[in-house]
N, C-alpha and C positions, 0 to 999 in steps of 0.2 A: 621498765614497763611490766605489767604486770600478766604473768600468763593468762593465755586462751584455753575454755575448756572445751575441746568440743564431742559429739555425742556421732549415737550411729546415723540419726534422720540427716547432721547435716551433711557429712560424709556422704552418705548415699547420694543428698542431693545433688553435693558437688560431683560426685562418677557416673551419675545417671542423665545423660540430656533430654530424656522425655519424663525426670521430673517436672512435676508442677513448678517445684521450688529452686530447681539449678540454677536460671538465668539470677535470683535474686543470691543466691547462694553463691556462684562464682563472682557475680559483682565484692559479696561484702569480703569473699576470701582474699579479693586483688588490695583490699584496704590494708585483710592480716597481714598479708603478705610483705608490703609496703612498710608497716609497723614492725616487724621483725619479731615478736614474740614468741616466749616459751609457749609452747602448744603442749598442754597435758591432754591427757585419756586416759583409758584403767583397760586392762588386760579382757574385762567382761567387754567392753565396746568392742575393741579388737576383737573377739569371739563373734560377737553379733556382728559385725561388717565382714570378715571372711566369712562365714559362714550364710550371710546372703549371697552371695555370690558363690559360691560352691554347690551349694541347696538346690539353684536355676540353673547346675551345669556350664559356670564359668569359670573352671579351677584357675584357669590361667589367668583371669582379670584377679581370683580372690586372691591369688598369689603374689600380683603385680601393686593392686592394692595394699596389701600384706605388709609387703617389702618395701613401699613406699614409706611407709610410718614404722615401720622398726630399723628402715637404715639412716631417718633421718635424723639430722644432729639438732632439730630441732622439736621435736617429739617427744617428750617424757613421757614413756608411758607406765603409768604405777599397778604394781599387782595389788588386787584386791585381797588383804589379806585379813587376819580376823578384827585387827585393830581400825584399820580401813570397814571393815565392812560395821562393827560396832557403833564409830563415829555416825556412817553414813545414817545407818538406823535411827540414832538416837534425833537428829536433824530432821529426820523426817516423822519421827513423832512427835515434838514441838513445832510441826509446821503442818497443822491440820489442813488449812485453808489449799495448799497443794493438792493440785487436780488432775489427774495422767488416765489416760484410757488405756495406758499400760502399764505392766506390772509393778516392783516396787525397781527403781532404781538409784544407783548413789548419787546423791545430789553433788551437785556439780562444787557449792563452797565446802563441802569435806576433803573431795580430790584437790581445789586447786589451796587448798589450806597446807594439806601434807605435800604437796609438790614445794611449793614454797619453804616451806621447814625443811624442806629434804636437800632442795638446794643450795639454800644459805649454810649446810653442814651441819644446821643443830637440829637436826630431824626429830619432833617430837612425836610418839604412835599418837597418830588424829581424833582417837579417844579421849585424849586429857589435853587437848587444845578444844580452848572456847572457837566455835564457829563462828564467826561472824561477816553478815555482811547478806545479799540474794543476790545470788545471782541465776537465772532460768540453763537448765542443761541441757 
């Protein structure tokens, strides 16, 4: 199967019960779940998810949160680093038609491109791998 990438919105969603989006969000997580997949993220989401919750004076949730995706054996979580963050760039400026009301982030087929190469052992930096493919982050 093919990894899952997921972002900060839908994390929050799934920790937060008076998101809008939880109830739809815990339903489709019961399907991940079910499915068994590599779940990737990048070290910057990880910053953005503790760090809502730390922010609101919930160290102990950012914490628990935290330690939920760095102890699990199903969680890749990839550092962003400058090969990573190059790929992510360039993907995002051959993808004009991309519309975010927030800032610039790595799109989700660069991460789960390099997760993929990094697993299989032949890790190639996510720069000189063609991206292919959309998928929404």
């Amino acid at each position: 199967m093919s990894p899952v990438f997921i972002d900060t919105s839908y994390v929050l969603a799934l920790e937060l019960k008076d998101d809008q989006n939880h109830e739809s969000a815990a339903t489709h997580w019961q399907g991940v779940l079910a499915s068994r997949p590599d779940i990737v993220t990048t070290s910057y989401i990880f910053d953005e998810i503790v760090r809502f919750f730390n922010r609101r004076g919930h160290h102990q949730k950012a914490s628990q949160v935290g330690n939920a995706r760095l102890q699990s054996p199903s969680v890749r979580l990839l550092h962003v680093d400058p090969d990573l963050f190059e790929a992510a760039w360039a993907y995002f400026e051959r993808h004009p038609d991309t519309r975010s009301d927030k800032r610039f982030q790595l799109p989700a087929p660069a991460c789960l491109q390099a997760a993929e190469k990094d697993r299989s052992g032949g890790f190639t930096p996510p720069s000189r791998v063609e991206l292919k493919g959309e998928m929404a982050g």
